[in-house]
C-alpha positions in Angstrom: 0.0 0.0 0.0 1.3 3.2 -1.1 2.1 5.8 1.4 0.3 9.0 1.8 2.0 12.2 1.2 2.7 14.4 4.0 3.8 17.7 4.7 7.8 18.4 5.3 9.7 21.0 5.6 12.6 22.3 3.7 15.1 24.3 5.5 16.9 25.7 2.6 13.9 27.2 0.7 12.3 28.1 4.5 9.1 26.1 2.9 6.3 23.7 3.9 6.3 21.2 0.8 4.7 17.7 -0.2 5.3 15.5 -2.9 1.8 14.7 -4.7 2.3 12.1 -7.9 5.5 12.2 -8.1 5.8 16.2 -8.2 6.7 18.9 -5.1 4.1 21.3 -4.3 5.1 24.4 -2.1 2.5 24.8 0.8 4.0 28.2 2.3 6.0 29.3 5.0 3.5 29.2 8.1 2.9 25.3 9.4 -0.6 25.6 10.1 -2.2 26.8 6.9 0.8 25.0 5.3 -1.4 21.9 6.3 -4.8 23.6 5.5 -3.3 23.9 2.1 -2.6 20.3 2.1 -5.7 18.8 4.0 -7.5 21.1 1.3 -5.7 19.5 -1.8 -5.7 16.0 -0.6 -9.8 16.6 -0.5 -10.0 17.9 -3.7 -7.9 16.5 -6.7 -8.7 19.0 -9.2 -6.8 21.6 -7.0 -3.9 19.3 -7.4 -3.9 19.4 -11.1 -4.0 23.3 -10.8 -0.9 23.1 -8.6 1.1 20.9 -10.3 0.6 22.6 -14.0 2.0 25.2 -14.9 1.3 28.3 -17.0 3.2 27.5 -20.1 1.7 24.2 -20.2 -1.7 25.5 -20.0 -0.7 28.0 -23.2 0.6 25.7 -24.7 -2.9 23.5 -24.2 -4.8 26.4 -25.0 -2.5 27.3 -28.5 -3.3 23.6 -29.7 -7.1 24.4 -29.1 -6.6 27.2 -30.8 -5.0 26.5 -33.5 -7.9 23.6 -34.6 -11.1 25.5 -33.9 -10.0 29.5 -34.5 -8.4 31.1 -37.7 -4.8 31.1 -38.8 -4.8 35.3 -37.7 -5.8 34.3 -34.3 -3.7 31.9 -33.8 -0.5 34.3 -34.3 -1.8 36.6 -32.8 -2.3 34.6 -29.6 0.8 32.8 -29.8 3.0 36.2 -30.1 1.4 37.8 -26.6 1.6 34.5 -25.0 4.9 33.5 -26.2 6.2 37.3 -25.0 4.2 36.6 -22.0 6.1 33.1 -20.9 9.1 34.7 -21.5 8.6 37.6 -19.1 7.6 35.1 -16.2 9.3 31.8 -17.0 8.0 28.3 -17.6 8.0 27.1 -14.2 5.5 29.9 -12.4 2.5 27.7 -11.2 -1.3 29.3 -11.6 -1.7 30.0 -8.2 1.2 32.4 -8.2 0.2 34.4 -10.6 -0.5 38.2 -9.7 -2.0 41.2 -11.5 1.1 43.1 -11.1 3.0 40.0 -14.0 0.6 41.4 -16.7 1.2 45.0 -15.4 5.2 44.6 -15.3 4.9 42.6 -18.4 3.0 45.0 -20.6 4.3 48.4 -19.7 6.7 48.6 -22.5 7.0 51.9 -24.7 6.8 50.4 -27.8 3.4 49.1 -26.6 0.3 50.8 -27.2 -2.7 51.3 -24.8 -5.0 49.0 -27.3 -1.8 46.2 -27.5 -1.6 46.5 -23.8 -5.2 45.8 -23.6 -5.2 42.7 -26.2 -2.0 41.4 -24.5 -3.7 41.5 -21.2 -7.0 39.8 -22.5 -5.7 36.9 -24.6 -4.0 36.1 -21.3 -7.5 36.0 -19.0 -9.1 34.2 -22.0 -6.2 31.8 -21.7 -6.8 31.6 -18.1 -10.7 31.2 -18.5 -10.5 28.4 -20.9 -8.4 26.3 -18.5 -11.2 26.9 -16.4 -14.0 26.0 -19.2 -11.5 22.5 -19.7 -11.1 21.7 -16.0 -7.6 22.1 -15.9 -8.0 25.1 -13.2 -10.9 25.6 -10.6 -11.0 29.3 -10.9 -9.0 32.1 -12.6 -6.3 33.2 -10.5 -7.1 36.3 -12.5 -10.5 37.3 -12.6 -10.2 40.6 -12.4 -7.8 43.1 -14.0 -7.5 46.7 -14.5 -6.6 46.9 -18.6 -5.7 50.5 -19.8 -8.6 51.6 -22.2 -8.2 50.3 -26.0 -8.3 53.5 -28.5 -10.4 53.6 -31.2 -9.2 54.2 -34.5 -10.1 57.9 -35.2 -9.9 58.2 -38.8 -12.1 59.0 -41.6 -11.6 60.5 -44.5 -13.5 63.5 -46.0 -14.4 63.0 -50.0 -11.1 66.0 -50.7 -8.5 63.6 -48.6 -9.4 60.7 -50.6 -9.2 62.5 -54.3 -5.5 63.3 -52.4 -5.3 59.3 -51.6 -6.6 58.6 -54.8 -4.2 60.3 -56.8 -0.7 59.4 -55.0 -2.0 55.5 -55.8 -0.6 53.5 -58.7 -1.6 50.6 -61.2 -3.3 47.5 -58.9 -3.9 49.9 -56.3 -6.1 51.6 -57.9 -9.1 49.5 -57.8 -8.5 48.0 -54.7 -9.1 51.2 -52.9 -11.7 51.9 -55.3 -13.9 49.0 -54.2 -13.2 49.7 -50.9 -14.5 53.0 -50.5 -17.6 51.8 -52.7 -18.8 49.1 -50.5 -17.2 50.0 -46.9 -16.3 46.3 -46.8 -13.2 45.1 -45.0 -9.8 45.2 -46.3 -9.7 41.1 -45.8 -13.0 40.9 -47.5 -11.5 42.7 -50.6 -8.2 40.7 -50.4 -9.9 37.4 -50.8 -12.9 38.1 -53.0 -13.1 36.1 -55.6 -15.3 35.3 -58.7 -16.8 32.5 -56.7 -18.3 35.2 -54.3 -20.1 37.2 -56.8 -23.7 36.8 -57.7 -25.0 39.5 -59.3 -25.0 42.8 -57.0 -24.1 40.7 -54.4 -21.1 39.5 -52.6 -21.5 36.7 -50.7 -18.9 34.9 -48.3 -20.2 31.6 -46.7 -19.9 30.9 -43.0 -16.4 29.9 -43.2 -15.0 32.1 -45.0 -16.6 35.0 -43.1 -16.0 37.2 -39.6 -17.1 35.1 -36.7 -17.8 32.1 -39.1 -21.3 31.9 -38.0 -23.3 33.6 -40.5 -22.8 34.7 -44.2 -21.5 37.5 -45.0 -23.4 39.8 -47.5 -21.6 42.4 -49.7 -24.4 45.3 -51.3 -22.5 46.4 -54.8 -23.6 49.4 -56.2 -23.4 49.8 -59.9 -20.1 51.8 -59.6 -18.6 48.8 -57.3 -19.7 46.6 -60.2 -17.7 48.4 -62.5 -14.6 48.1 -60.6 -14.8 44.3 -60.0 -16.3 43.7 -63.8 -13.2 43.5 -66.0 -11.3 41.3 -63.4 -14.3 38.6 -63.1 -13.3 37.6 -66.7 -9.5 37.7 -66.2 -9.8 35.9 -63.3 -12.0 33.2 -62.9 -10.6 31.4 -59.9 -8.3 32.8 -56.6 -8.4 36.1 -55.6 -9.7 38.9 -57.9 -7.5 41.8 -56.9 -3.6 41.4 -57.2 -0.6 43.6 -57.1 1.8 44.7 -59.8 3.2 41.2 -59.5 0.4 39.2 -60.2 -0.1 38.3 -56.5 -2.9 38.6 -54.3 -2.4 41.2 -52.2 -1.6 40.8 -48.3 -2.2 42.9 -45.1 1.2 43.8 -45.0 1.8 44.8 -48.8 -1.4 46.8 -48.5 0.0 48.8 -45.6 3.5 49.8 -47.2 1.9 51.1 -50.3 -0.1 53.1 -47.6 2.8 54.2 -45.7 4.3 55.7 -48.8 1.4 57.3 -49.6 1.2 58.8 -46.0 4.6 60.2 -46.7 3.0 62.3 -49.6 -0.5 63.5 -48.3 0.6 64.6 -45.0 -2.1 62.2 -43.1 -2.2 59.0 -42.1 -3.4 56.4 -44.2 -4.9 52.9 -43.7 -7.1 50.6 -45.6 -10.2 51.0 -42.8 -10.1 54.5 -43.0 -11.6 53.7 -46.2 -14.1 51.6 -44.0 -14.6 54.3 -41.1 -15.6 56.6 -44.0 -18.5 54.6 -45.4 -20.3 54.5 -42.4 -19.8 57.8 -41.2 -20.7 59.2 -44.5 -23.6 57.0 -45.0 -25.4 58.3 -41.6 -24.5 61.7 -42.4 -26.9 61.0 -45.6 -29.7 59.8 -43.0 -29.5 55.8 -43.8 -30.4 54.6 -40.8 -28.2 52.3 -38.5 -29.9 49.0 -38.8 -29.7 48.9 -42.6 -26.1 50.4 -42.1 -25.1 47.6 -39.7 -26.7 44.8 -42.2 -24.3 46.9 -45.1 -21.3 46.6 -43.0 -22.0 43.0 -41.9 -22.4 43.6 -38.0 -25.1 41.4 -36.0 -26.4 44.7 -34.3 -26.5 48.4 -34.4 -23.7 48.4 -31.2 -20.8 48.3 -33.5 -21.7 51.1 -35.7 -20.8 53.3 -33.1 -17.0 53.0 -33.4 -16.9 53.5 -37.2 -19.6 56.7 -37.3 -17.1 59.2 -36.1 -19.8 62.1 -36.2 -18.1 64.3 -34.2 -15.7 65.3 -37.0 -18.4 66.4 -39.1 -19.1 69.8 -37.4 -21.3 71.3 -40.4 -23.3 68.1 -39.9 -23.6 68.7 -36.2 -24.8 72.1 -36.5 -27.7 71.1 -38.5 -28.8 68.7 -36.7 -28.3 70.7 -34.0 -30.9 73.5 -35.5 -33.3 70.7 -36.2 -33.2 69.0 -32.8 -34.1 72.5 -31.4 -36.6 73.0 -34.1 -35.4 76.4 -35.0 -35.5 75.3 -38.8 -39.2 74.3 -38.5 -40.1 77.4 -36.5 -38.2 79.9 -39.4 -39.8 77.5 -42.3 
């Protein structure tokens, strides 16, 4: 019969330890709740799991799950916080030691934004929370964090800024910003349209291939988004229907230093969602209202609208509405 595990101590480390399956686990300093700790565990063997993982092996759990059941983008972009992460408290911190002030220390870098500081900081609670969901951990040992607020991305582009984008942009370019600015549809969705997708007036992206992978996602073309995508849907009937100079489809990263250049020239920052931000905005501005706007854009709800209608910009917009929530328009008429 195998013998139990008891509490020692170890003068070196100045600890209360035990040896549970093969594996130490520190019970503290103070003898008495040194064997709480240990009466507690020995009662409940999911709290032994907890103590004898450790964080990198639960990231490197939750990475695998990832990697099966969430797209390519989220993957990397999951596995470079939580990579920078490990690195910053080493492979061998246990869950239960983990404090608010790790993320803190580990995010406050000044190359790091406030909205990277904030995504760094979640990925790691969602991390946390699926080893919860899985059973590897009873609770989070951080439920709770104070994140610093993620920014939204203030730009939008009046119909003068884009004739200046318009005409610094080159060959491929072109039409790929054209379409864009026609339809309001994400950069992505433009990168991997293909013939395939079009029927009609309509773009159409099956689940899978779509944000959130739940629903399909809907493209509206107007007549003059038509025109753009026309003369390609014969040139190309299969893969992706916009391409650079070299023949290849274009990427995030291509996209955004042909921007970069252009930012160079205009004087103002440039970036494919601006392109994005404007539609919407400009679209309430001429009164469509935000249910059929969030249906345009491909949101679920109206809540999302909000951080693309950047109406406080518009100040001659704001005026009149202004005069006509007063109704000092109606009283002069």
């Amino acid at each position: 019969m195998p013998r139990q595990p008891k509490p020692y101590y170890r003068k070196a480390q100045k600890r209360w330890v035990c040896t549970i399956d093969g594996q130490r686990v520190t019970l503290g300093e103070d003898k008495k709740q040194a064997f709480e700790k240990y009466h507690a565990l020995m009662l409940d063997r999911q709290s032994v799991r907890a103590e004898l993982c450790t964080v990198y092996e639960l990231t490197q759990c939750y990475l695998d799950w990832v990697q099966d059941n969430r797209k390519k983008v989220t993957y990397d972009k999951h596995k470079h916080y939580l990579k920078s992460f490990i690195e910053s408290i080493g492979k061998t911190m246990k869950p239960c030691a983990l404090k608010p002030h790790h993320l803190t220390t580990w995010t406050n870098k000044d190359s790091w934004s406030s909205t990277s500081r904030n995504d760094a900081m979640t990925i790691v609670q969602r991390m946390l929370n699926w080893s919860v969901d899985q059973g590897y951990l009873s609770a989070s040992p951080l439920p709770r964090i104070k994140k610093p607020k993620a920014k939204r991305r203030e730009i939008v582009y009046t119909p003068e800024q884009w004739k200046q984008i318009k005409s610094h942009a080159i060959g491929p370019l072109i039409p790929l910003l054209d379409f864009l600015w026609a339809t309001g549809c994400r950069p992505k969705e433009a990168r991997t349209l293909e013939s395939r997708h079009v029927h009609d007036d309509l773009v159409i992206f099956p689940p899978d291939e779509s944000k959130g992978e739940t629903d399909s996602r809907v493209i509206f073309m107007t007549p003059e988004a038509q025109a753009i995508i026309k003369p390609l849907l014969s040139e190309r009937p299969t893969g992706p229907l916009f391409l650079n100079s070299q023949g290849n489809p274009w990427t995030k990263d291509s996209i955004k230093c042909r921007l970069t250049r252009i930012t160079e020239k205009v004087g103002f920052r440039v970036i494919a969602y601006g392109a994005r931000h404007s539609y919407a905005t400009n679209a309430l501005i001429r009164s469509v209202d935000t249910v059929s706007l969030s249906h345009l854009m491909g949101h679920k709800d109206t809540r999302m609208i909000n951080n693309y209608a950047h109406l406080a910009q518009n100040v001659d917009f704001l005026r009149k509405q202004a005069k006509n929530a007063s109704g000092i328009s109606a009283t002069r008429s």
